[in-house]
Residue frames as a rotation matrix with the C-alpha (Angstrom) as fourth column:
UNK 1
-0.366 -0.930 -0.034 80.82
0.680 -0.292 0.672 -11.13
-0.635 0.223 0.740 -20.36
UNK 2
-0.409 0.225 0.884 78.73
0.804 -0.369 0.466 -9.77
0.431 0.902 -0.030 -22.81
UNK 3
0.624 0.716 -0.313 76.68
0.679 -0.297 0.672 -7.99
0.388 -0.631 -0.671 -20.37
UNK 4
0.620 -0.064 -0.782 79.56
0.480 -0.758 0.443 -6.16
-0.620 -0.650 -0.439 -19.05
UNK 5
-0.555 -0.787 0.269 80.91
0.683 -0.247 0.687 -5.37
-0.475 0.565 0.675 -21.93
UNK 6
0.162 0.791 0.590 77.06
0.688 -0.519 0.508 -3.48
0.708 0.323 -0.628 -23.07
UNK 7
0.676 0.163 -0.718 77.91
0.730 -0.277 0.625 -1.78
-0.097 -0.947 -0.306 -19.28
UNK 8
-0.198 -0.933 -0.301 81.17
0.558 -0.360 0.748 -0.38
-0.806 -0.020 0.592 -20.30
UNK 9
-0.895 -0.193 0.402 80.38
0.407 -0.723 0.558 1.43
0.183 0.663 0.726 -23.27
UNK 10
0.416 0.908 0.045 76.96
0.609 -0.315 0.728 2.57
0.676 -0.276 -0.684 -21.68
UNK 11
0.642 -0.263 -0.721 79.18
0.684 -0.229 0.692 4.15
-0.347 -0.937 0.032 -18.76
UNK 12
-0.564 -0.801 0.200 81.71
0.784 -0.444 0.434 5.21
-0.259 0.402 0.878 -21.41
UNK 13
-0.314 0.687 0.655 78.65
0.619 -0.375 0.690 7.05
0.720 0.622 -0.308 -23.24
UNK 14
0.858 0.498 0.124 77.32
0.398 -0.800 0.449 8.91
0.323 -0.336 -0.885 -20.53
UNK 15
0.487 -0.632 -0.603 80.68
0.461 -0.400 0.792 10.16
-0.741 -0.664 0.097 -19.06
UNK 16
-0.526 -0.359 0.771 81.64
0.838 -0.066 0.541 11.01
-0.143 0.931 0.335 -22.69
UNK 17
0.010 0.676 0.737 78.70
0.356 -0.691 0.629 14.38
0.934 0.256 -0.247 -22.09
UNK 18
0.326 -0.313 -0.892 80.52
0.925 -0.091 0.369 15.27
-0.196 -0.945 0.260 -18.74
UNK 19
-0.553 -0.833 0.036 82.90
0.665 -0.414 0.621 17.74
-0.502 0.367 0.783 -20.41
UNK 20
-0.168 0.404 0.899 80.07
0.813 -0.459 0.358 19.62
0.557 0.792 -0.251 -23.04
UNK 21
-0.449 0.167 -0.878 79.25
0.536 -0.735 -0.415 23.39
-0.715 -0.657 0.241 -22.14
UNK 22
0.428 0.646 0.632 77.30
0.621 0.298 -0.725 25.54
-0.657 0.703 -0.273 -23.77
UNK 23
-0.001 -0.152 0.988 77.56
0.972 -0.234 -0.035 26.72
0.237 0.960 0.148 -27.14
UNK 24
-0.106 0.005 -0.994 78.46
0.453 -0.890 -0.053 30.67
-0.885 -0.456 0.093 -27.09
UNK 25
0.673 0.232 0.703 77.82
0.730 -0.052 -0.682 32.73
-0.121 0.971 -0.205 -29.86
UNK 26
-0.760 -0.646 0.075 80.72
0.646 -0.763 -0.027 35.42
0.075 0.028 0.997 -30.99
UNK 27
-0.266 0.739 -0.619 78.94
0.329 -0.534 -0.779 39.40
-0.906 -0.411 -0.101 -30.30
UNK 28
0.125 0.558 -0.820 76.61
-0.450 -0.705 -0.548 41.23
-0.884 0.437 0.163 -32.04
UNK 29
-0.908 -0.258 0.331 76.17
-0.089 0.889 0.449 37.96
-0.411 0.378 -0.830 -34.26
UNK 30
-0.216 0.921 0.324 72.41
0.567 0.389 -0.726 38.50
-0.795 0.027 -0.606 -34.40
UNK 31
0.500 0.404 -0.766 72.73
-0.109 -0.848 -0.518 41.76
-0.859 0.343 -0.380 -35.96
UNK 32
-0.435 -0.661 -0.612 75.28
-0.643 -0.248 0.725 40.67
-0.631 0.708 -0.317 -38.53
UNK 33
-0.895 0.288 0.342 72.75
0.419 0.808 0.415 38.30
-0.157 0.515 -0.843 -39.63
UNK 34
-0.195 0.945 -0.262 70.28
0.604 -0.095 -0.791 40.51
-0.772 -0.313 -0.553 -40.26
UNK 35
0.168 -0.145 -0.975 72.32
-0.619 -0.785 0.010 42.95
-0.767 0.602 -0.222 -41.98
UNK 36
-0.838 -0.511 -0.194 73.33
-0.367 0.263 0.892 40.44
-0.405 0.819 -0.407 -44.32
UNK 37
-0.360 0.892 0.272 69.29
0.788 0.447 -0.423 39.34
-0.499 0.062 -0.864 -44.76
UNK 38
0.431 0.551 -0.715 68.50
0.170 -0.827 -0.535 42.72
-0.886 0.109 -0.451 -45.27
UNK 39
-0.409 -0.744 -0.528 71.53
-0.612 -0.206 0.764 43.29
-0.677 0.635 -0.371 -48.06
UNK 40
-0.962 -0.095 0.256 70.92
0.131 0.662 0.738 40.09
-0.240 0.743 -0.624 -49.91
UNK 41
0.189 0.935 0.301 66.74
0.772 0.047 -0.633 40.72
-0.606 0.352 -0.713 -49.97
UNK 42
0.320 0.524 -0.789 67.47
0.296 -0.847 -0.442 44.19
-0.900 -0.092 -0.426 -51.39
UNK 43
-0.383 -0.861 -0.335 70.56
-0.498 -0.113 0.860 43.69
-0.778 0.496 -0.386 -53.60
UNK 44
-0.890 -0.178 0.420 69.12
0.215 0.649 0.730 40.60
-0.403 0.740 -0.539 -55.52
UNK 45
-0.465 0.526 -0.712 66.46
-0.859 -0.464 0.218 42.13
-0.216 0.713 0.668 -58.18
UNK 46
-0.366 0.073 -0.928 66.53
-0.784 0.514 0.350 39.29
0.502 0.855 -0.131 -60.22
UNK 47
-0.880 0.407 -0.246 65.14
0.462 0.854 -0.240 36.61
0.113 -0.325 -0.939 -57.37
UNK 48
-0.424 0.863 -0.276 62.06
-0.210 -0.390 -0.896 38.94
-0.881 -0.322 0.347 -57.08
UNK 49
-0.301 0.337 -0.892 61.58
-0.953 -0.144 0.267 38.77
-0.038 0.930 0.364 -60.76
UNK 50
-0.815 -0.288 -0.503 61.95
-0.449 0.862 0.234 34.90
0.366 0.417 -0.832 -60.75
UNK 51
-0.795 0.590 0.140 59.45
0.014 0.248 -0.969 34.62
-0.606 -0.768 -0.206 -58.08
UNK 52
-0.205 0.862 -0.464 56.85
-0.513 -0.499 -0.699 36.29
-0.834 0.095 0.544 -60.02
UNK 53
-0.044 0.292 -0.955 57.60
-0.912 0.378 0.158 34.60
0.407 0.878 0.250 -63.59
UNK 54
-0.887 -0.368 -0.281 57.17
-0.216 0.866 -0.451 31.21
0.409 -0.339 -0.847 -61.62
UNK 55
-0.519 0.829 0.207 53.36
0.069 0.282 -0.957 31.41
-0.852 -0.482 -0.204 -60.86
UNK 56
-0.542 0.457 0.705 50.66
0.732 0.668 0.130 30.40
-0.412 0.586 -0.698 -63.03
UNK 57
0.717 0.589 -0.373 49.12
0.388 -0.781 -0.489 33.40
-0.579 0.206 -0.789 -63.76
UNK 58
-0.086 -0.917 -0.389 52.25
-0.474 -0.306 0.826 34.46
-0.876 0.255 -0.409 -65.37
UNK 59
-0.923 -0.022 0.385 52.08
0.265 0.688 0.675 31.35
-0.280 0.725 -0.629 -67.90
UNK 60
0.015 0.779 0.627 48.42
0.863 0.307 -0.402 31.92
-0.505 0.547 -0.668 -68.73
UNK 61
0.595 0.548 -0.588 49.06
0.064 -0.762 -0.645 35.48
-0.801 0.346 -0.488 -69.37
UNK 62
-0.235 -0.924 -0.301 52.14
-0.329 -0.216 0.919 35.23
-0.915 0.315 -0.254 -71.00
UNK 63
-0.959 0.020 0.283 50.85
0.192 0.780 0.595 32.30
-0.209 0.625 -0.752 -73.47
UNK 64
0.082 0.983 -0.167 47.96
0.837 -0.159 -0.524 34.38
-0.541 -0.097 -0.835 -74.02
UNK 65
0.578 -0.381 -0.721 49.61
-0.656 -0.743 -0.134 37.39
-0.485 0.551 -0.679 -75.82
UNK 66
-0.769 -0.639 -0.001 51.59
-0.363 0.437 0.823 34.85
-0.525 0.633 -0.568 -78.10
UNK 67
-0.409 0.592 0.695 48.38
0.735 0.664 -0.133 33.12
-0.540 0.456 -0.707 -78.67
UNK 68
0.556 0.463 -0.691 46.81
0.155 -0.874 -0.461 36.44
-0.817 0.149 -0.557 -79.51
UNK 69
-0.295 -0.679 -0.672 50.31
-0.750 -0.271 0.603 37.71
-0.592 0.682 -0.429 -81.78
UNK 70
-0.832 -0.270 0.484 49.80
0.054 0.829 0.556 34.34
-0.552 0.489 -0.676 -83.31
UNK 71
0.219 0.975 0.024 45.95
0.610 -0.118 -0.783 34.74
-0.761 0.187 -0.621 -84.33
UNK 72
0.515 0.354 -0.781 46.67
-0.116 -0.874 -0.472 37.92
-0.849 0.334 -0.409 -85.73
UNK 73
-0.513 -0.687 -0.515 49.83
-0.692 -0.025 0.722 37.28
-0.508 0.727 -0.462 -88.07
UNK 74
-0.802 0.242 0.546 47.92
0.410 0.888 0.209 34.31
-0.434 0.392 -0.811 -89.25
UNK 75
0.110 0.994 0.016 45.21
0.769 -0.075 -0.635 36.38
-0.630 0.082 -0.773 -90.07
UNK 76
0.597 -0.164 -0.786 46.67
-0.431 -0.891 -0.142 39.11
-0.677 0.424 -0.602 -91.75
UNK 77
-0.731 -0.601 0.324 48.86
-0.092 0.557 0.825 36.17
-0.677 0.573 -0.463 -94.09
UNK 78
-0.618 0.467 0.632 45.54
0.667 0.737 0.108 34.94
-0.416 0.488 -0.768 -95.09
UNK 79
0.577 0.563 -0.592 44.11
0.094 -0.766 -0.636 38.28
-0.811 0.312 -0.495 -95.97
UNK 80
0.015 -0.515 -0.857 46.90
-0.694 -0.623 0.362 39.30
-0.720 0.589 -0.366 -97.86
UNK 81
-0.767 -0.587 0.259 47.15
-0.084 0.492 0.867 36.53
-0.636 0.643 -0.426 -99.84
UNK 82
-0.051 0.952 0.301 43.56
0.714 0.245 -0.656 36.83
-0.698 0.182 -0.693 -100.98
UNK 83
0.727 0.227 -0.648 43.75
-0.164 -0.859 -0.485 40.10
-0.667 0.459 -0.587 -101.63
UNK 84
-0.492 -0.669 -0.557 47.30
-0.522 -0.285 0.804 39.13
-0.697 0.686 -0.209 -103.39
UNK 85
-0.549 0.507 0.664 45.21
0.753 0.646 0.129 35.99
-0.363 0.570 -0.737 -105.73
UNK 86
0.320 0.873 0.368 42.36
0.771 -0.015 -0.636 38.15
-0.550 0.487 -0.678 -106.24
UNK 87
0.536 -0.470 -0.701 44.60
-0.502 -0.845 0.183 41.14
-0.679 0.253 -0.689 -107.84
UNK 88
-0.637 -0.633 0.440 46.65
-0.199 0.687 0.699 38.45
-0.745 0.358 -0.564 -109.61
UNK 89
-0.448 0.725 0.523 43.68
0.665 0.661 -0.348 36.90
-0.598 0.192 -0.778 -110.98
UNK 90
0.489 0.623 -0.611 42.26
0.382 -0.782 -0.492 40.48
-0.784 0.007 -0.620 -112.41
UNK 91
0.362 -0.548 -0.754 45.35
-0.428 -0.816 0.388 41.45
-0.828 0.182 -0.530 -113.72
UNK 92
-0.682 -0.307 0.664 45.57
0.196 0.798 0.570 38.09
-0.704 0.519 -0.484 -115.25
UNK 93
-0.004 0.899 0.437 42.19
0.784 0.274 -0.557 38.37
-0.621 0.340 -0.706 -116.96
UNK 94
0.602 0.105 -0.791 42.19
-0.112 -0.970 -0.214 42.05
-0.790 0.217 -0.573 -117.72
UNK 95
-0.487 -0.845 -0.219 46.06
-0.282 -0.084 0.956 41.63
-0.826 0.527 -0.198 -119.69
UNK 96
-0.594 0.194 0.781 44.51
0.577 0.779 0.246 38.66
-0.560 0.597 -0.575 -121.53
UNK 97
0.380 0.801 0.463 41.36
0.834 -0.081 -0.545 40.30
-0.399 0.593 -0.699 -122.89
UNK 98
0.666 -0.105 -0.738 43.69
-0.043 -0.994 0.103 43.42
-0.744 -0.037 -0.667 -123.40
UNK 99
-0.290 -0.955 -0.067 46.24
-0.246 0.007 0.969 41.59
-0.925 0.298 -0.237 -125.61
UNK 100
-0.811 -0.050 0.583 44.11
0.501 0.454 0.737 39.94
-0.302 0.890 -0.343 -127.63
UNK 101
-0.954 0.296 0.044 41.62
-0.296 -0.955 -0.011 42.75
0.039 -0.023 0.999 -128.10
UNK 102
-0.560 0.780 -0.280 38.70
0.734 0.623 0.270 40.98
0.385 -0.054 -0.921 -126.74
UNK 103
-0.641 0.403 0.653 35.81
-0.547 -0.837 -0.021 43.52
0.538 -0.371 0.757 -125.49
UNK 104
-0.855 0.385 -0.347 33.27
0.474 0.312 -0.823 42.70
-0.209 -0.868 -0.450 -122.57
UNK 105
-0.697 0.705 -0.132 30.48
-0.714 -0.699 0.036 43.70
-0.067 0.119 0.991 -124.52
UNK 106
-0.737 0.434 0.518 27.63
0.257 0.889 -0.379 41.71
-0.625 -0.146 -0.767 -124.13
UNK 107
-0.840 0.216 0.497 25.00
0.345 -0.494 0.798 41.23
0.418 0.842 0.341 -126.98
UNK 108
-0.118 0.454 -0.883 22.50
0.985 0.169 -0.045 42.56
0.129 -0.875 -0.467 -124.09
UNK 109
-0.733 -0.521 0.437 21.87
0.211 -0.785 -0.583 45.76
0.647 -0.336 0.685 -123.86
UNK 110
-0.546 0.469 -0.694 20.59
0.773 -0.038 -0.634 47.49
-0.324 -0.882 -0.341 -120.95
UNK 111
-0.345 0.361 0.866 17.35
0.350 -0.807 0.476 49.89
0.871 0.468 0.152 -121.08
């Protein structure tokens, strides 16, 4: 029983791909897919751009000119503030020995 019951839906199954024909396509189908390949490669800028910022070379160069911006400002902080300490510092000294009328003569003299 079982056996012809595997028969019957084996028989059903192939007589079930009697009926198929083939597949037609509607016209000039190839070409309207092309034009629309051709449109969408030309139209969309912005996936060319993505393409490119998406490869490694990109990231090393990119994160290279920050590292670089970064170097410098950091350098030019630490200048200035030197230069701003060692101007401080002068102006600090200088006031002082000016207020209280102190002279920078030494009892040295030079021959």
């Amino acid at each position: 029983m079982i056996q012809k019951n595997i028969q019957e839906k084996v028989e059903a199954t192939l007589h079930s791909i009697d009926g198929i024909t083939r597949a037609e396509i509607p016209a000039f189908f190839y070409t309207r897919v092309q034009a629309k390949l051709t449109n969408q490669a030309s139209s969309v800028w912005w996936q060319r751009l993505l393409v490119v910022a998406t490869k490694p070379i990109f990231y090393i160069a990119t994160l290279s000119v920050f590292l670089l911006l970064n170097i410098t400002v950091i350098t030019t902080i630490i200048k200035e503030k030197k230069l701003a300490t060692t101007i401080a510092e002068s102006t600090t000294i200088q006031g002082f020995a000016q207020e209280y009328n102190l002279s920078t003569t030494t009892i040295y003299t030079d021959k």
